[in-house]
Backbone bond lengths (Angstrom), bond angles and torsions (degrees), N, CA, C in turn:
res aa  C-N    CA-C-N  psi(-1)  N-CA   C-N-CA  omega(-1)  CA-C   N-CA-C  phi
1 X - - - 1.472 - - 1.530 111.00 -
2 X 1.617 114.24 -44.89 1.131 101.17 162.68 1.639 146.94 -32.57
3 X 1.535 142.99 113.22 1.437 111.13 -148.83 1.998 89.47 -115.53
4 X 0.835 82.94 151.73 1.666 74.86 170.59 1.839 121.76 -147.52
5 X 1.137 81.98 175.32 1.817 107.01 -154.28 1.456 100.66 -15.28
6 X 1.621 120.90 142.58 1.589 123.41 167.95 1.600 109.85 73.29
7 X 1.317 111.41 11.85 1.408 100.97 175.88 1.423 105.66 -108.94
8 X 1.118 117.48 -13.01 1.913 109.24 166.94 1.334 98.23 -132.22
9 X 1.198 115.56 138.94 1.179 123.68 -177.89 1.692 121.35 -73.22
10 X 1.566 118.54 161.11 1.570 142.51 -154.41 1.188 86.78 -37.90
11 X 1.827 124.54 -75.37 1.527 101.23 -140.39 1.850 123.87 -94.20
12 X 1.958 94.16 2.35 1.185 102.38 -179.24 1.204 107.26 -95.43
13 X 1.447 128.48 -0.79 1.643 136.96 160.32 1.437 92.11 -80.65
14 X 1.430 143.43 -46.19 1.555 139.94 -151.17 2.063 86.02 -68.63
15 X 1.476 100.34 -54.17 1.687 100.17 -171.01 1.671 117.51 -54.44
16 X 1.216 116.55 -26.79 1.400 153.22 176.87 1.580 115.18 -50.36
17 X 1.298 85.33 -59.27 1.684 119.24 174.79 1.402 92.44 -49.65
18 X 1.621 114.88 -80.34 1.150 127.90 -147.58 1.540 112.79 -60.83
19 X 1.287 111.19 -39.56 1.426 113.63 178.31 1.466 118.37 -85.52
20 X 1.283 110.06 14.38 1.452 124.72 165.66 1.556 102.95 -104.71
21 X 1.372 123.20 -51.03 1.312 106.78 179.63 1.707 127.72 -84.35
22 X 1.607 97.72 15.20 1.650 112.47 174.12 1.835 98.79 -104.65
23 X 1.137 107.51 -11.60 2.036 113.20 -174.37 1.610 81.69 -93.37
24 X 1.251 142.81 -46.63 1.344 110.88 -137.94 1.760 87.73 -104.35
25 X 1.507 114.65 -16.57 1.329 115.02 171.38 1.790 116.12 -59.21
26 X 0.893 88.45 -47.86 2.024 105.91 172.46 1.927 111.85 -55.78
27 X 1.223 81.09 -34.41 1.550 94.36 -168.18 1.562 108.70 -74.07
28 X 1.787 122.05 -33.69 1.062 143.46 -169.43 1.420 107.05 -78.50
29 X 1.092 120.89 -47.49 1.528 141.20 164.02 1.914 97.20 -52.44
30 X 1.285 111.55 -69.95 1.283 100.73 -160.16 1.385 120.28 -67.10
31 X 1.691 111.44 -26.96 1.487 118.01 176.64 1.142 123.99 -51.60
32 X 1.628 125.87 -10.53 1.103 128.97 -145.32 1.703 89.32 -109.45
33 X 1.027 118.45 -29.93 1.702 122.16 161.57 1.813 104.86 -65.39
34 X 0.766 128.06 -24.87 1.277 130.54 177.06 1.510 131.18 -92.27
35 X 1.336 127.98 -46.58 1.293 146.26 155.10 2.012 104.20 -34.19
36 X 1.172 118.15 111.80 1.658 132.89 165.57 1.551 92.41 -141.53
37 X 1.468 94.81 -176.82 1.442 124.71 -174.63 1.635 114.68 -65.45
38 X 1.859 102.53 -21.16 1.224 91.42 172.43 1.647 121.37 -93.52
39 X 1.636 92.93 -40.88 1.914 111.30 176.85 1.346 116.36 -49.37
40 X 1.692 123.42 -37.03 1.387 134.27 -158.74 1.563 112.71 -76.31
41 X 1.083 119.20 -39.86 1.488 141.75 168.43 1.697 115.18 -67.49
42 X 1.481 118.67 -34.67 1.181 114.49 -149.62 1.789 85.64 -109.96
43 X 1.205 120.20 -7.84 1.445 123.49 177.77 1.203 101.50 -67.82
44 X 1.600 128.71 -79.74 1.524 136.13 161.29 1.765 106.67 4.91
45 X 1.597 93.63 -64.68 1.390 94.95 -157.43 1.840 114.95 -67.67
46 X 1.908 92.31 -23.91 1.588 91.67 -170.15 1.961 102.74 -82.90
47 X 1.085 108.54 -29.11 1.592 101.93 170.62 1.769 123.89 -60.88
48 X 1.415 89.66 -35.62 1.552 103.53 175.03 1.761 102.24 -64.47
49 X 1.420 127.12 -53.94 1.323 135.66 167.09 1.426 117.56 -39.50
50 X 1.581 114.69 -51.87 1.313 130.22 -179.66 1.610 104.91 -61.21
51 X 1.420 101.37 -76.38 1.552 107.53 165.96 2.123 128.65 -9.28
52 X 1.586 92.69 -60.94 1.571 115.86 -172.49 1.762 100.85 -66.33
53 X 1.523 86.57 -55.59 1.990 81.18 -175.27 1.340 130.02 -78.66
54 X 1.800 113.95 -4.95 1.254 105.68 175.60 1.981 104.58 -77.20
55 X 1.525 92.08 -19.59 1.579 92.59 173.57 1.708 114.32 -47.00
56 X 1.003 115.98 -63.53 1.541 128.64 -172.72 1.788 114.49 -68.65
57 X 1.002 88.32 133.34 1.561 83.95 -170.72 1.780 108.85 -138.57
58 X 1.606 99.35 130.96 1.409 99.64 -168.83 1.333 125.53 -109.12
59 X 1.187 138.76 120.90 1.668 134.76 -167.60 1.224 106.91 -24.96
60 X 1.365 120.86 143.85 1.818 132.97 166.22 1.743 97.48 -103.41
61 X 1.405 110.18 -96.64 1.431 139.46 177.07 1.387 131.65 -122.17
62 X 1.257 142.32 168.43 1.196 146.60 -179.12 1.273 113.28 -8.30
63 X 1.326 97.44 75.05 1.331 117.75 161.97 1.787 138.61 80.37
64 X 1.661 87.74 -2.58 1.428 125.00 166.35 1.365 137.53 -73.76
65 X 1.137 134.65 150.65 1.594 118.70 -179.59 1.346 97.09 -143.33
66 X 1.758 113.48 174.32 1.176 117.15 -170.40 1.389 90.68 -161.80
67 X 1.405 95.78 172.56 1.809 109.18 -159.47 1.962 108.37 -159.96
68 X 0.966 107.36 133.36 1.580 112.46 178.82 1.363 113.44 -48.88
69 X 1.218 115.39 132.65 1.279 138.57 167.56 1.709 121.73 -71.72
70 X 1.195 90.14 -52.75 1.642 106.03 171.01 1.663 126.77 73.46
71 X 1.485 111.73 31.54 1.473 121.20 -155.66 1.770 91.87 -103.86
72 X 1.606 112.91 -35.21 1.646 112.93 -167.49 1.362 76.38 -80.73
73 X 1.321 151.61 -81.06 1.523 154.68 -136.48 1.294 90.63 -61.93
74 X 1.313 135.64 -73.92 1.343 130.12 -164.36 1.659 106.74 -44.85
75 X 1.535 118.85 -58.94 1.679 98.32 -171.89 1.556 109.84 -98.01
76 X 0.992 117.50 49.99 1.513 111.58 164.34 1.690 88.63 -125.37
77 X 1.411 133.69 -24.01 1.712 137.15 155.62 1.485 106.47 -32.26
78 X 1.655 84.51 -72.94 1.631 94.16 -144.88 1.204 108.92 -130.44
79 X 1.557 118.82 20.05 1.311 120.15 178.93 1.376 115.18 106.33
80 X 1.343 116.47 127.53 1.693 104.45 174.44 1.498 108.48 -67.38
81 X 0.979 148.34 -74.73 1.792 136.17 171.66 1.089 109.89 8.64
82 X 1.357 104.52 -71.91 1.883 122.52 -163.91 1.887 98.96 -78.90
83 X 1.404 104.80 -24.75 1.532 88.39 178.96 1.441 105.34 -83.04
84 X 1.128 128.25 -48.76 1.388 111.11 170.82 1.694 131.95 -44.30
85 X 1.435 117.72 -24.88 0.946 137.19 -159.66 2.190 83.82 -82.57
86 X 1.582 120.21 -58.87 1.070 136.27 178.77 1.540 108.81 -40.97
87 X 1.242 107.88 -74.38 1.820 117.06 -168.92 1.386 78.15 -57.32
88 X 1.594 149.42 -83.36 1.801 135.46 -162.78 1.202 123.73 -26.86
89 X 1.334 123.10 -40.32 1.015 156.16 174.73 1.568 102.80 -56.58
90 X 1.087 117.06 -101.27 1.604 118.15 157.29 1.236 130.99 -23.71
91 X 1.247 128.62 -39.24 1.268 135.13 149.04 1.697 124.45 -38.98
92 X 1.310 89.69 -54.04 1.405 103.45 -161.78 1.854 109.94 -74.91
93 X 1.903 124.01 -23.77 0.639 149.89 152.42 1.445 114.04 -57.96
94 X 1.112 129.95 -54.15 1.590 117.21 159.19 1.422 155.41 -57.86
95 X 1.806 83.08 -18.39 1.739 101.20 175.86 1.368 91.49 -86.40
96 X 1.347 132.59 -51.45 1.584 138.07 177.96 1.225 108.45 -34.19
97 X 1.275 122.96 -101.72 1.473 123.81 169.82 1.430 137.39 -72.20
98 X 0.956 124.70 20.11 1.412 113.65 171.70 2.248 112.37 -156.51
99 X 1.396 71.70 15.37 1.598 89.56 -171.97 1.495 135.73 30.50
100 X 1.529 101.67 46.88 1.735 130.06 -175.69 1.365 96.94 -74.41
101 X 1.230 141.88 86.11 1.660 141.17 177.68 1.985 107.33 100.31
102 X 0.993 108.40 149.56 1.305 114.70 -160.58 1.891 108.46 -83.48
103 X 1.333 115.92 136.33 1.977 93.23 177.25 1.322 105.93 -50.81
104 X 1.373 124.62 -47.27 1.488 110.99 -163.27 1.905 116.27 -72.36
105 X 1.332 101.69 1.37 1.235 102.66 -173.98 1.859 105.48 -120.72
106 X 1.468 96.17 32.35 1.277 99.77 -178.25 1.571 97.68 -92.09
107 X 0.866 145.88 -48.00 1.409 141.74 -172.96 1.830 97.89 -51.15
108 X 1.247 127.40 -58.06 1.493 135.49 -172.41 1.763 90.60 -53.04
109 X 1.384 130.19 -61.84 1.233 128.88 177.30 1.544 124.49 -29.36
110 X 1.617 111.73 -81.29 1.016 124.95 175.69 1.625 128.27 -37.27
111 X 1.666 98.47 -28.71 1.649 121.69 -173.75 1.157 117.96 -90.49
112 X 1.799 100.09 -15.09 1.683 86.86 162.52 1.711 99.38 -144.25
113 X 1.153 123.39 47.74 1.676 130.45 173.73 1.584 94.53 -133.31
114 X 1.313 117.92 -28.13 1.671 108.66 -172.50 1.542 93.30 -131.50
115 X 0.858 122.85 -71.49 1.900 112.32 -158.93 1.799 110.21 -77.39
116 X 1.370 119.76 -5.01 1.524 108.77 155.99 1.479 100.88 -97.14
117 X 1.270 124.87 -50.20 2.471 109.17 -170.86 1.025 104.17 -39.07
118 X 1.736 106.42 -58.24 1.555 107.08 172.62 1.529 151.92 -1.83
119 X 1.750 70.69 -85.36 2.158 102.03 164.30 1.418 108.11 -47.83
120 X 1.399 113.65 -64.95 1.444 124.75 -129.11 1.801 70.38 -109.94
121 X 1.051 152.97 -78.68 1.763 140.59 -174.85 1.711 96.73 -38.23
122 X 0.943 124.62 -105.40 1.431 123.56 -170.37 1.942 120.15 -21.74
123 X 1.201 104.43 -51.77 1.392 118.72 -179.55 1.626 100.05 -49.92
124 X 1.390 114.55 -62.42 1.571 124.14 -161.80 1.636 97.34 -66.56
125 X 1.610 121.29 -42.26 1.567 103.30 175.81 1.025 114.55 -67.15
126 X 0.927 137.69 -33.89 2.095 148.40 -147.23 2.197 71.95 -73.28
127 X 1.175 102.28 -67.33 1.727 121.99 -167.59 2.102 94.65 -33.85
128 X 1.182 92.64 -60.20 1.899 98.77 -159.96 1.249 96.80 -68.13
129 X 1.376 135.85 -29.93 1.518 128.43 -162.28 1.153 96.88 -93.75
130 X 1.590 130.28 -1.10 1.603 115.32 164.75 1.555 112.35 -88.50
131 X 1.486 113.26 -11.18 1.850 108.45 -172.17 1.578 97.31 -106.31
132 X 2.067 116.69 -12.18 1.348 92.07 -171.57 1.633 98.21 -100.07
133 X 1.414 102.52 175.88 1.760 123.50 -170.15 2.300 84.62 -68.45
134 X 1.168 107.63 144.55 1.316 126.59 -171.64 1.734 98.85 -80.99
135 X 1.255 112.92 95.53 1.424 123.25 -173.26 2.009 110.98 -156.08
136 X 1.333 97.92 162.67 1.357 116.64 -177.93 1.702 94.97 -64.28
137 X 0.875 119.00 -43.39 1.716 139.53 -157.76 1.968 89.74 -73.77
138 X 1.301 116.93 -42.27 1.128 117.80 -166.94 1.374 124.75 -92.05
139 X 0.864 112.32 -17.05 1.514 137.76 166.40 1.626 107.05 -77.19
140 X 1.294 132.39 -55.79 0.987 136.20 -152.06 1.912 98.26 -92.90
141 X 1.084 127.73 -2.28 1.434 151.83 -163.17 1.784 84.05 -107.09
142 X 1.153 102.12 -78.16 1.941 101.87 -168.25 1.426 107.11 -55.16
143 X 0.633 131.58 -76.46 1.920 144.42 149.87 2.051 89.32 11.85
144 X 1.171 110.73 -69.85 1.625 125.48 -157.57 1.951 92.16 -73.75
145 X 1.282 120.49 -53.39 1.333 137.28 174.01 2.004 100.54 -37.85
146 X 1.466 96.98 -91.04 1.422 123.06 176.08 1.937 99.80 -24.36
147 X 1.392 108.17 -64.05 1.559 112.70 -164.99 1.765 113.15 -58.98
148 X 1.468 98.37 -43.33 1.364 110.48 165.77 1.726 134.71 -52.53
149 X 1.576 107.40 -30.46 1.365 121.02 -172.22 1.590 94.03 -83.02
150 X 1.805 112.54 -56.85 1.538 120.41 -152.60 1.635 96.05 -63.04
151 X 1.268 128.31 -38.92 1.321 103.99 -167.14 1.824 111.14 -82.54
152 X 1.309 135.15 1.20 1.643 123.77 156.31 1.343 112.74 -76.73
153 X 1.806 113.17 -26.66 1.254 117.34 -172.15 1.834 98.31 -64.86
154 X 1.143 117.23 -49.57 1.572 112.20 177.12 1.128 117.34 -41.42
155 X 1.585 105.93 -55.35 1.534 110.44 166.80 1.483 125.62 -27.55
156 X 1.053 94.17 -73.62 2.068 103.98 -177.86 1.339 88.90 -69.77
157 X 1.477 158.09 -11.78 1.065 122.06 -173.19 1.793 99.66 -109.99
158 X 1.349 118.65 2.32 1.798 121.66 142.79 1.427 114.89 -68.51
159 X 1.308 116.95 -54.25 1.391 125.64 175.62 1.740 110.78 -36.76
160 X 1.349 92.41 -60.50 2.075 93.83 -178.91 1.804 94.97 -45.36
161 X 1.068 98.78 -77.67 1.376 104.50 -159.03 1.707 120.78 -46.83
162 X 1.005 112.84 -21.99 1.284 139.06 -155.14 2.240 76.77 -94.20
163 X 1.333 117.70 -68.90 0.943 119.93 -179.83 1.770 122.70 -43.29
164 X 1.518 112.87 -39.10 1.410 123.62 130.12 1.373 147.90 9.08
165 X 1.634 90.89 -95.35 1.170 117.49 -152.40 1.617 101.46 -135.32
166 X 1.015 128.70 -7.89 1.835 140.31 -156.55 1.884 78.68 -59.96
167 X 1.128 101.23 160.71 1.654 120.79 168.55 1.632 115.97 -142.97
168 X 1.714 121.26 13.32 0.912 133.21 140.04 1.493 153.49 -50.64
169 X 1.241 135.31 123.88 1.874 118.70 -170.21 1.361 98.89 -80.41
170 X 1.369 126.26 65.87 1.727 111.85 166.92 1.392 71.86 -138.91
171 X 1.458 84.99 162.94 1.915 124.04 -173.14 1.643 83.73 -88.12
172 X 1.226 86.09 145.08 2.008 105.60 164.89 0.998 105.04 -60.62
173 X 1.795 122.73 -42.98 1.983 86.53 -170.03 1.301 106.33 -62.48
174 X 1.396 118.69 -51.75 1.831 122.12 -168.47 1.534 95.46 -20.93
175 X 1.499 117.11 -84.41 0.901 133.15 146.50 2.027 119.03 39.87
176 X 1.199 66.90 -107.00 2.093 98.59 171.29 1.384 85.74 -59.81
177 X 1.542 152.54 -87.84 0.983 162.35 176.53 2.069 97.87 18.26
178 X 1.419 63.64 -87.86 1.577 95.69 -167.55 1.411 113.81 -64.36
179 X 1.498 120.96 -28.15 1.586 115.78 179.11 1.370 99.23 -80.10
180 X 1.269 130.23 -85.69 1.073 120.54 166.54 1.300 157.18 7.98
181 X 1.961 97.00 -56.34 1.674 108.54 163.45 1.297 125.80 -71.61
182 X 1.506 109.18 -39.66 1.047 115.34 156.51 1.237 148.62 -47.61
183 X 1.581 109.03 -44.12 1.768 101.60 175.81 1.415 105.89 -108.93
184 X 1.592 105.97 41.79 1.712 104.82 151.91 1.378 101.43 -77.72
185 X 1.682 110.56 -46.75 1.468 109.07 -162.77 1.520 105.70 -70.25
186 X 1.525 126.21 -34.78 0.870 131.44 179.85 1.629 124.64 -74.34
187 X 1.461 97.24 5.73 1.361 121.29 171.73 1.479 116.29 -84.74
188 X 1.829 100.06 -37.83 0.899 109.70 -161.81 1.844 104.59 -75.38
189 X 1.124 109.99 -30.26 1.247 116.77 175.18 1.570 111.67 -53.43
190 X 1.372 82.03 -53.90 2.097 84.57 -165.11 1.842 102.00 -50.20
191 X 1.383 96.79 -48.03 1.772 101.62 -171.97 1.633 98.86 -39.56
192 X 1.281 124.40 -29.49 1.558 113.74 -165.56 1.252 115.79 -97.24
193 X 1.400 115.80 -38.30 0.970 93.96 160.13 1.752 133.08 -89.99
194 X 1.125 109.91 18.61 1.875 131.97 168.01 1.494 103.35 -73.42
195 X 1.527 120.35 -44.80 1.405 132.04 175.05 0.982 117.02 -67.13
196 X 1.315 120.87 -75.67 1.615 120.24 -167.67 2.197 108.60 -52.77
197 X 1.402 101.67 -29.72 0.934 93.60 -176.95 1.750 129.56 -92.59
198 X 1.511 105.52 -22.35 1.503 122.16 155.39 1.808 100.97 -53.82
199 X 1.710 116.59 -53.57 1.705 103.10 -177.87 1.193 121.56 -76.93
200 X 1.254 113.76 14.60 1.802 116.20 -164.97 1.489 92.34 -106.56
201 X 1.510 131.36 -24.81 1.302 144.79 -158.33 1.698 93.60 -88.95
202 X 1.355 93.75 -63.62 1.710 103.57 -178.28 1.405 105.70 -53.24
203 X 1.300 122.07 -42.65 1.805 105.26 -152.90 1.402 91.28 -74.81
204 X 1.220 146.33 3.34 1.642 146.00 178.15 1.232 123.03 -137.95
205 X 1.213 132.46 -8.55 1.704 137.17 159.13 2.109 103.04 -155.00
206 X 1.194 105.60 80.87 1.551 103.08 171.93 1.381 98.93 -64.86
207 X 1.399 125.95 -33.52 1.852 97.85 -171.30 1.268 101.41 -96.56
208 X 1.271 136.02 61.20 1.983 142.48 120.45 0.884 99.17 -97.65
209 X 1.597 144.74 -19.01 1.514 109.50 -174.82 1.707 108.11 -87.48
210 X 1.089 117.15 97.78 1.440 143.48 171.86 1.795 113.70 -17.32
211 X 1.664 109.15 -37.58 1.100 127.42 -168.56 1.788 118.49 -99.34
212 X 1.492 95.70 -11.86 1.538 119.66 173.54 1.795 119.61 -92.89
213 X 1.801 88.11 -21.15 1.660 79.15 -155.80 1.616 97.60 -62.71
214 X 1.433 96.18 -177.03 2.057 124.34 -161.70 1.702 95.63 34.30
215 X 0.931 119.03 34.39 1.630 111.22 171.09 1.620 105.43 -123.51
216 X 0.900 134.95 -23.16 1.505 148.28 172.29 1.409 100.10 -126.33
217 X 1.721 95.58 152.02 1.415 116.44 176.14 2.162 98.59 -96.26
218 X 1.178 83.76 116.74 1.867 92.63 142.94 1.243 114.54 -2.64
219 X 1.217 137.51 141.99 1.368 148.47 179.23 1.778 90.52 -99.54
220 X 1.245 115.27 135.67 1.664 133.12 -160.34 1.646 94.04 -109.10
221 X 1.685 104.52 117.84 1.674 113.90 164.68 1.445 127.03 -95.16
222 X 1.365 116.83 94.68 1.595 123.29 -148.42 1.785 87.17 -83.44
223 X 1.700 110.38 123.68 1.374 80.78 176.38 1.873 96.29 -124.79
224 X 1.567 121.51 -177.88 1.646 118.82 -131.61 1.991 93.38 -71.14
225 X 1.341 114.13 -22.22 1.008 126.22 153.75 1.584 139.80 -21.15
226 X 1.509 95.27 -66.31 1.316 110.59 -170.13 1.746 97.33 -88.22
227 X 1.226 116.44 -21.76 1.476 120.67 -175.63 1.697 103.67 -75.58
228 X 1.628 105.93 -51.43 1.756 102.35 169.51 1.517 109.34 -68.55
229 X 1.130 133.64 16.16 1.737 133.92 152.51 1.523 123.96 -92.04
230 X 1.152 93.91 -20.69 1.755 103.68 150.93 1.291 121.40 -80.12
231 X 1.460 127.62 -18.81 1.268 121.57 -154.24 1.206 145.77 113.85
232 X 1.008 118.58 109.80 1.674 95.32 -166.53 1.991 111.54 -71.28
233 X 1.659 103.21 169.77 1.102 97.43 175.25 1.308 121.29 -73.18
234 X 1.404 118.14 142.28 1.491 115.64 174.41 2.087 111.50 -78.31
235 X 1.397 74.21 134.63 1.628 95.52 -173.68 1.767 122.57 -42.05
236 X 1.130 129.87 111.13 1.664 102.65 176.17 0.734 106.90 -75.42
237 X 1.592 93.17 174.77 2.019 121.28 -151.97 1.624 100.31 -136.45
238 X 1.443 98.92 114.89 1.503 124.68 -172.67 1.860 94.47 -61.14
């Protein structure tokens, strides 16, 4: 997914740019409604997360591999604002040092690795957790749904641009073809690990997951106290 330098041309990377540095401007503004004592800490950790796993990359098909994006996981964490702000972040750290996507093709990146998963991941859970029954089970279902859709949506939304601005000799369908087919499966990945790790969060602190809160109750700390205020147990009888 990463695209790099000379593969879309000057001014449809310049437009690229711009609507990357008007997403992460919006995003800066909005994070700031989002950022508390719990979100502020746990952001660090999800970019650092995001960061590690786009490193690793796991076979799809013929001969291809694919790797998390991290745009649905990041704002159903810690907020879409702050998740966009995260995957940019990460992004922007990879073209720097290790030259994973091109600088000039960092605006095309960000616009469809962070400010479309985002939209279209976050949007579609916010959507399922209003028709499903309010549960651990249901949350962790949209989360897997959401992660699965946003990463083809990136796809077609490289494809447009690419259709654009591409400076490649392949035909657009190939193109669409091939981006597309591909990060369904590679969709399919992200959804799993978007799940296991959205339910791994919940089964031990539901109020960090940003995208859960007032939808679950608090996990309850019974302590020996409040248990001898019930009573103690009555003794069995031989």
């Amino acid at each position: 997914m990463h695209v790099p330098d000379g593969f879309i041309d000057a001014p449809v990377s310049v437009a690229t740019g711009a609507v990357a540095v008007a997403g992460v401007a919006v995003a800066l503004r909005g994070a700031r409604r989002e950022l508390d004592d719990r979100t502020a800490p746990l952001a660090g950790l999800t970019a650092a997360f995001v960061f590690a796993a786009q490193m690793l990359n796991f076979p799809v098909a013929s001969g291809t591999s694919g790797h998390l994006l991290g745009g649905t996981l990041a704002a159903i964490l810690v907020g879409p604002y702050t998740g966009v702000l995260c995957v940019s972040v990460v992004l922007l750290m990879q073209a720097l040092l290790f030259a994973d996507g091109g600088l000039t093709a960092l605006g095309t990146n960000i616009t469809t690795m962070a400010l479309v998963t985002v939209v279209v991941g976050y949007g579609l859970f916010r959507l399922l957790l209003r028709v499903l029954p309010e549960s651990r089970t249901s949350v962790s279902v949209s989360a897997f749904i959401a992660a699965v859709v946003s990463v083809p949506a990136a796809a077609v939304a490289f494809t447009a641009i690419y259709a654009v601005g591409g400076t490649a000799d392949v035909s657009i369908g190939k193109v669409a073809t091939a981006m597309i087919g591909v990060h369904v499966l590679i969709g399919i990945g992200e959804a799993l690990i978007t799940a296991v790790t959205v339910s791994s969060v919940l089964a031990v602190r539901p109020d960090l997951v940003y995208g859960a809160r007032g939808l679950l109750k608090p996990l309850e700390l019974r302590t020996g106290a409040e248990q001898g205020a019930d009573g103690p147990a009555e003794p069995s009888r031989a």
